[in-house]
Structures are given as structure tokens and as C-alpha cells.
C-alpha positions as CSV (number, residue, x, y, z in Angstrom):
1,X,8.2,8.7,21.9
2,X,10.9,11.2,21.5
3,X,13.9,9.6,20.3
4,X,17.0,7.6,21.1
5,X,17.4,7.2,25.0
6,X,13.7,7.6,25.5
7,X,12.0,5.7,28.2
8,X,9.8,4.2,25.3
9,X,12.9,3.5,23.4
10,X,13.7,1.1,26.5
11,X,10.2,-0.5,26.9
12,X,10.4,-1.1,23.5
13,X,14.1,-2.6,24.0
14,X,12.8,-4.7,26.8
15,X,9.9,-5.8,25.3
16,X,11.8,-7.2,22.3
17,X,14.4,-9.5,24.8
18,X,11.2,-11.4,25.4
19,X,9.7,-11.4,21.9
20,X,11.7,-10.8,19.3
21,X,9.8,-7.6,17.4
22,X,7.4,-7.3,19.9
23,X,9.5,-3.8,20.6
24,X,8.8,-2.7,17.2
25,X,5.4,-3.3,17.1
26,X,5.2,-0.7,20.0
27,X,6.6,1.6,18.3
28,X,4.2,1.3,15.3
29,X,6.5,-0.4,12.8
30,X,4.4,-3.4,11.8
31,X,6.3,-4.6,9.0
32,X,9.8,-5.1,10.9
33,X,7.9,-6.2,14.0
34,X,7.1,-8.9,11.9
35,X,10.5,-9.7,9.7
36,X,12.2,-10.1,13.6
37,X,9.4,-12.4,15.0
38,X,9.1,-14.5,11.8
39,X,13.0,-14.6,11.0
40,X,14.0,-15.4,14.4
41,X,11.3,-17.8,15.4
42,X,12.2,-20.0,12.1
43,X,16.2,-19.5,13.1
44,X,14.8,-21.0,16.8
45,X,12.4,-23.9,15.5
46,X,15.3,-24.7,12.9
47,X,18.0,-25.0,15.9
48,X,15.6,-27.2,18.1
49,X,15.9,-29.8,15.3
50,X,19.4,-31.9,16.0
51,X,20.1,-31.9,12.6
52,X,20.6,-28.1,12.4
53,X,21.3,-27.1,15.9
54,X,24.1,-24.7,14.5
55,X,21.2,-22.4,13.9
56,X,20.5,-20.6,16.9
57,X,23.7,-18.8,16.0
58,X,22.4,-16.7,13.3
59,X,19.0,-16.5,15.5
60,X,20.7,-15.3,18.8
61,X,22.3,-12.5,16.2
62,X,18.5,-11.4,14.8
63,X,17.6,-11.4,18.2
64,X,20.2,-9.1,19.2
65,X,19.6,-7.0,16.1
66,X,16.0,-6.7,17.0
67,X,16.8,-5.4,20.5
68,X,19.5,-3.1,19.5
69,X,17.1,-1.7,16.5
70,X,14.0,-1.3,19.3
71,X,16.7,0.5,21.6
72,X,17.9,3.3,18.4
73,X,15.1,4.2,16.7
74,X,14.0,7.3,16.4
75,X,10.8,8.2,14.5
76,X,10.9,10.5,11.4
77,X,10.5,14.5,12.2
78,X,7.0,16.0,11.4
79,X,6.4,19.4,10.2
């Protein structure tokens, strides 16, 4: 992948509106791939529950971080 605006930036982009991190873990970054799955499945699972349904607030944000973060990464220069 080359950068910001590459058509593996998108894939990745798209990938995470599905899953949540999935985006990242295509572009090799293991460790937020899995910060964005676990933080926005518990935000999710926590919301289904009536008692704290205001939670898919803060989920719907991570979500939208995760696709945004997919969508402008652009790997570290070698050489």
C-alpha cells in the first residue's frame, strides 16, 4: 500500500464498516486491529443490554474512528 487515498487504504476502510478493525488487520497493524474490535464489540454487547442502551453512542464513535483510521494511514517510510 502506498499511502493515504490508496486503493488499499479503501479496502481497508471498507473492510472495517463491516468489522470494526478488520481494516487494520489488513494493513498489518495487529495491535489496533484488536483495540477497535474488542472496544467496540464490548461498547455493542453493552448497548444490547436495556439497562445501558446509551452505549452504542460511544460504540458508533469507535466505529467511526476505526474506519476513518483504516482510510488515513499511511505506513512508515523505509530506507
Amino acid at each position: 500500500m502506498t499511502g493515504q487515498g490508496s486503493g488499499g487504504n479503501v479496502i481497508a476502510a471498507i473492510c472495517s464498516f463491516f468489522i470494526p478493525g478488520l481494516g487494520q488487520l489488513v494493513q498489518g497493524r495487529l495491535l489496533a486491529a484488536a483495540w477497535f474490535f474488542i472496544s467496540v464489540s464490548a461498547c455493542y454487547a453493552l448497548a444490547a443490554t436495556v439497562i445501558l442502551i446509551f452505549m452504542w453512542v460511544p460504540g458508533a464513535l469507535l466505529h467511526l474512528w476505526s474506519i476513518i483510521s483504516a482510510a488515513r494511514f499511511k505506513p512508515e517510510e523505509e530506507g
